[in-house]
FIBAPA-196578 format. One record per residue (C-alpha): x, y, z; residue in one letter; chain. Coordinates in nm, 4 decimals. Each point is the difference from the previous one (the first is absolute). Example, Ala and Ser with C-alpha at 12.3 -4.5 7.8 and 13.67 -1.06 7.14 Angstrom:
2
X,Y,Z,type,mol
1.2300,-0.4500,0.7800,a,A
0.1370,0.3440,-0.0660,s,A
end
This chain:
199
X,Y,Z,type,mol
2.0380,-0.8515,1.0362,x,A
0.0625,-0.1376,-0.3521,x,A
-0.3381,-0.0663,-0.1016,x,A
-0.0753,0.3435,0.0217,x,A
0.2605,0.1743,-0.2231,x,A
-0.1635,0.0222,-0.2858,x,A
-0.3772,0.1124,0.1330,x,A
0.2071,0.2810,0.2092,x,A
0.1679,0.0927,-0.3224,x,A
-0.2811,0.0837,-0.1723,x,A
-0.1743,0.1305,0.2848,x,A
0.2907,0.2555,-0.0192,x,A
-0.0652,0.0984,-0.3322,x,A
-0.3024,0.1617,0.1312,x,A
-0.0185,0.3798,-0.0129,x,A
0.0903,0.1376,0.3467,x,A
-0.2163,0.3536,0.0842,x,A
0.1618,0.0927,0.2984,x,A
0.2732,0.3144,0.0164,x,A
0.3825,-0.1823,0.0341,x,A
0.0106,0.1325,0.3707,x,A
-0.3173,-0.2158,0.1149,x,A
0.0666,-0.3591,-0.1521,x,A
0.1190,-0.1443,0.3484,x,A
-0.0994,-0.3396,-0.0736,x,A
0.0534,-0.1470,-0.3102,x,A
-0.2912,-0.0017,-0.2661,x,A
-0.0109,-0.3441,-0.1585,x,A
0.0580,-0.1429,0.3934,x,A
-0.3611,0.2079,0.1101,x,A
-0.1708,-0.1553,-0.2888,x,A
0.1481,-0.3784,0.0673,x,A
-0.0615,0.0670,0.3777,x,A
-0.3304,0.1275,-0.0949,x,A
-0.1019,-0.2712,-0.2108,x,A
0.1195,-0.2926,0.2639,x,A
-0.2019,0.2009,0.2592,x,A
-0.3197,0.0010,-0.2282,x,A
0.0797,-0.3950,-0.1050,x,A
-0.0186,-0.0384,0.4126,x,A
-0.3197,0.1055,0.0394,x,A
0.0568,0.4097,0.0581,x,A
-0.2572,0.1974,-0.1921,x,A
0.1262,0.3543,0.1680,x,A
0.3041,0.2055,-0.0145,x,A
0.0149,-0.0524,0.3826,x,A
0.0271,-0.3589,-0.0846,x,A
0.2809,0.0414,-0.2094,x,A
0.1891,0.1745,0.2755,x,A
-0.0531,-0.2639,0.2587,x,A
0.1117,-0.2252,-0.2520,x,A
0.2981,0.1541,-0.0543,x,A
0.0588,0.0991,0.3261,x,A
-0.1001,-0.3808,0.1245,x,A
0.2738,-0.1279,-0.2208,x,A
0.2256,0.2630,-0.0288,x,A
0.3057,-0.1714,0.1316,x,A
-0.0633,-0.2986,-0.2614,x,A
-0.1021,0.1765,-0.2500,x,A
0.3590,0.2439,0.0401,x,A
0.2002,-0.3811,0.0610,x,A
-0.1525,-0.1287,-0.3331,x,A
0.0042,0.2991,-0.2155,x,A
0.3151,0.1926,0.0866,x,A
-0.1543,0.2972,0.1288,x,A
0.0426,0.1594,0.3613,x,A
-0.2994,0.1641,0.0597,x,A
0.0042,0.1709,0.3769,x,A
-0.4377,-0.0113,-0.0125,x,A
-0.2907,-0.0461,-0.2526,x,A
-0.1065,0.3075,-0.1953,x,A
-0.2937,0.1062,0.1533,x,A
-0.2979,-0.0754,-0.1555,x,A
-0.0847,0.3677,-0.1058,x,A
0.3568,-0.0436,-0.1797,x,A
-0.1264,-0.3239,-0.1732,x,A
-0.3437,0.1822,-0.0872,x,A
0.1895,0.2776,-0.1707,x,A
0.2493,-0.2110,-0.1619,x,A
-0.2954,-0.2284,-0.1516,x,A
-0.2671,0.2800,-0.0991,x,A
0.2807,0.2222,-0.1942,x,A
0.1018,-0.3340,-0.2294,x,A
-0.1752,-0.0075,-0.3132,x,A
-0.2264,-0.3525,-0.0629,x,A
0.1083,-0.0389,-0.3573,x,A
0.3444,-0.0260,0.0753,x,A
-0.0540,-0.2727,0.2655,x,A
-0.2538,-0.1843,-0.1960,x,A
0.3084,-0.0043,-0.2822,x,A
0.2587,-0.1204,0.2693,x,A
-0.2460,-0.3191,0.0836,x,A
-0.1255,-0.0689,-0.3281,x,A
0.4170,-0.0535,-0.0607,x,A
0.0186,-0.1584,0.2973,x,A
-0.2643,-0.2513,-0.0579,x,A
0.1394,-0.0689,-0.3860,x,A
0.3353,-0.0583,0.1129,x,A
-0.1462,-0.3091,0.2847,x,A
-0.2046,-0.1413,-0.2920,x,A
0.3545,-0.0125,-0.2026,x,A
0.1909,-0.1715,0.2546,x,A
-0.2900,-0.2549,0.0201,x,A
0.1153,-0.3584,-0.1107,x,A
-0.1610,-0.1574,-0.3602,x,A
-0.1644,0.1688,-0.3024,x,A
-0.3774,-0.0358,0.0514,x,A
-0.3370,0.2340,-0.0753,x,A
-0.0988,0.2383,0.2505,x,A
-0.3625,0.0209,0.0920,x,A
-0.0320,0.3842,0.0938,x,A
-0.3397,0.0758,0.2080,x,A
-0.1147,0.3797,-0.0592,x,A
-0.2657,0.1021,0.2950,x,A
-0.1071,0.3206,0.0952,x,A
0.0052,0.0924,0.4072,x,A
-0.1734,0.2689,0.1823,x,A
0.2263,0.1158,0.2664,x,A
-0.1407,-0.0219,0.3633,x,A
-0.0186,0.3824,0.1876,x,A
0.0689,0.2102,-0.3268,x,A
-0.3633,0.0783,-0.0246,x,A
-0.0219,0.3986,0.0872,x,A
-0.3441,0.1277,0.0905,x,A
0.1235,0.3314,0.0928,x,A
0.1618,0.0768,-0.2961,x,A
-0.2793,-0.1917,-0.2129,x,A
0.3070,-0.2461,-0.1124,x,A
-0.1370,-0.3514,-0.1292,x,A
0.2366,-0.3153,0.1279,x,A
0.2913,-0.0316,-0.1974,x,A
0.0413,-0.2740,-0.2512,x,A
0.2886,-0.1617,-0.0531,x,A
0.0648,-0.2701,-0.2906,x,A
0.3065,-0.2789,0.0552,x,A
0.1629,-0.2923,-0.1803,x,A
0.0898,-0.2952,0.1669,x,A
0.1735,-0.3085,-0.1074,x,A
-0.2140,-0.2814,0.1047,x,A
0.3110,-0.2692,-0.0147,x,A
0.2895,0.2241,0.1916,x,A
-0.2952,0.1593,0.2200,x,A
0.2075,0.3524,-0.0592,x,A
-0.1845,0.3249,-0.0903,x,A
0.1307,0.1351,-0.3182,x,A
-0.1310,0.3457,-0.0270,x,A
-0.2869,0.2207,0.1284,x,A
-0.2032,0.3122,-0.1366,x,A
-0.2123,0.2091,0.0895,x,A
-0.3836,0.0083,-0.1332,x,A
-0.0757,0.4146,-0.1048,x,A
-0.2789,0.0832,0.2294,x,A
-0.2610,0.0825,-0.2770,x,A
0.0891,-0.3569,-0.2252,x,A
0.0340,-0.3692,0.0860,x,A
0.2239,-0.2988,0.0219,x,A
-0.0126,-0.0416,-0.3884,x,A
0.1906,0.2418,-0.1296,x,A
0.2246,-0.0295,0.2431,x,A
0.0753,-0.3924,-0.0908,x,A
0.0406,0.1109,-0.3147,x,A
0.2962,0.2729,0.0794,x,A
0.1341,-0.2540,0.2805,x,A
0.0411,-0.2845,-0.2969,x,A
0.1528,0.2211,-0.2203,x,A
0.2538,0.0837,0.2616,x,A
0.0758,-0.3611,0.1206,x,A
0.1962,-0.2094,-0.2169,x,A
-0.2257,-0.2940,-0.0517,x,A
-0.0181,-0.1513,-0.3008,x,A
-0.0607,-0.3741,-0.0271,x,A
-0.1706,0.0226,0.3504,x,A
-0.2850,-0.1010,0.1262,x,A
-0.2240,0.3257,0.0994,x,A
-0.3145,-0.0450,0.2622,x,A
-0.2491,0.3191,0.0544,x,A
-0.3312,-0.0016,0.1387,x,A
-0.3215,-0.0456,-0.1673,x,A
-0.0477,0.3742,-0.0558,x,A
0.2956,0.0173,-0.2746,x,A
-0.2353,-0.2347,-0.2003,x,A
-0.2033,0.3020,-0.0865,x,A
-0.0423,0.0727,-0.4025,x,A
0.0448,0.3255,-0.1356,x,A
-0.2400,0.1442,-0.2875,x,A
0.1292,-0.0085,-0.3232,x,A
-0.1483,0.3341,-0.0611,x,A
-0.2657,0.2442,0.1445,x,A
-0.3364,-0.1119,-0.0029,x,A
-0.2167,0.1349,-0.2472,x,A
-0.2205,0.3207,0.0712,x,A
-0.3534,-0.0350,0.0068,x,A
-0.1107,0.0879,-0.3537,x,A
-0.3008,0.2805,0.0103,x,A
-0.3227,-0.0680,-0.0754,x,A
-0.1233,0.1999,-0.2778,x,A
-0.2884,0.1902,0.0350,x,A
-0.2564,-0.0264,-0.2492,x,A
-0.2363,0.3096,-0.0964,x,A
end
């Protein structure tokens, strides 16, 4: 399928962990599959092998493949957990930038920055807050440009702050949420000066 070449191209630019003898199926094809299954509605690496074993025979027709069954979903699980995040966050921020250059007409973007808590990542077991996660989003292509993640012991505004410097957008229109609107000091306050005592 044409429309996919270049997304499965960079999706196999993506550092493959497992040993030569054990890459059966075909790493950038478990991520796309993964990522149509999730798109879908799955939210479970058993979803992504019904999925793929749903549509096997169309997915094989319209990709070239000839895959004899869907990786099981322990496969999938160890194929996802042993990737590392920054180099698929890199692969979709490229991915994104390269749909908003084949967009038609010169115009200014309006970039949205929001911050998300992410349902079920709250840990009371291992006394782990909710992960934060921080994402750009242009408001005219409705296409999500970049994410990052929110260090634990900070907040979203530092984390704007790297995630701008990252993004390439000048002459764009930038949206953030009231609490960016927060001043900082321009220096320490002054100590209390002691009273003297007088004798």
């Amino acid at each position: 399928m044409r429309s996919f070449d270049k997304l499965i191209g960079m999706l196999g630019q993506i550092p493959d962990p497992r040993r030569a003898e054990g890459k059966l199926y075909k790493l950038s094809y478990v991520l796309l599959f993964s990522i149509l299954a999730v798109v879908t509605g799955g939210n479970s690496y058993r979803s992504i092998e019904t999925f793929i074993k749903v549509h096997r025979r169309r997915l094989n027709a319209a990709f070239g493949l000839n895959w004899k069954r869907a990786p099981a979903h322990t496969a999938i699980r160890y194929i996802l957990q042993g990737l590392d995040p920054k180099d698929i966050e890199q692969v979709f921020r490229r991915h994104a930038a390269d749909l908003l250059d084949g967009a038609s007409g010169p115009s200014q973007r309006a970039i949205a920055l929001d911050g998300k808590v992410l349902r079920g990542s709250f840990d009371n077991f291992r006394d782990r807050k909710a992960a934060q996660l921080l994402h750009a989003f242009d408001t005219k292509f409705g296409l999500v440009l970049a994410h990052l993640d929110i260090d634990e012991k900070s907040n979203e505004i530092p984390a704007a702050q790297q995630l701008l410097g990252e993004l390439h957008v000048a002459h764009s229109t930038i949206t953030l949420d009231a609490l960016h609107c927060q001043k900082k000091p321009s220096r320490l306050p002054r100590k209390p000066r002691r009273k003297r005592s007088s004798n």
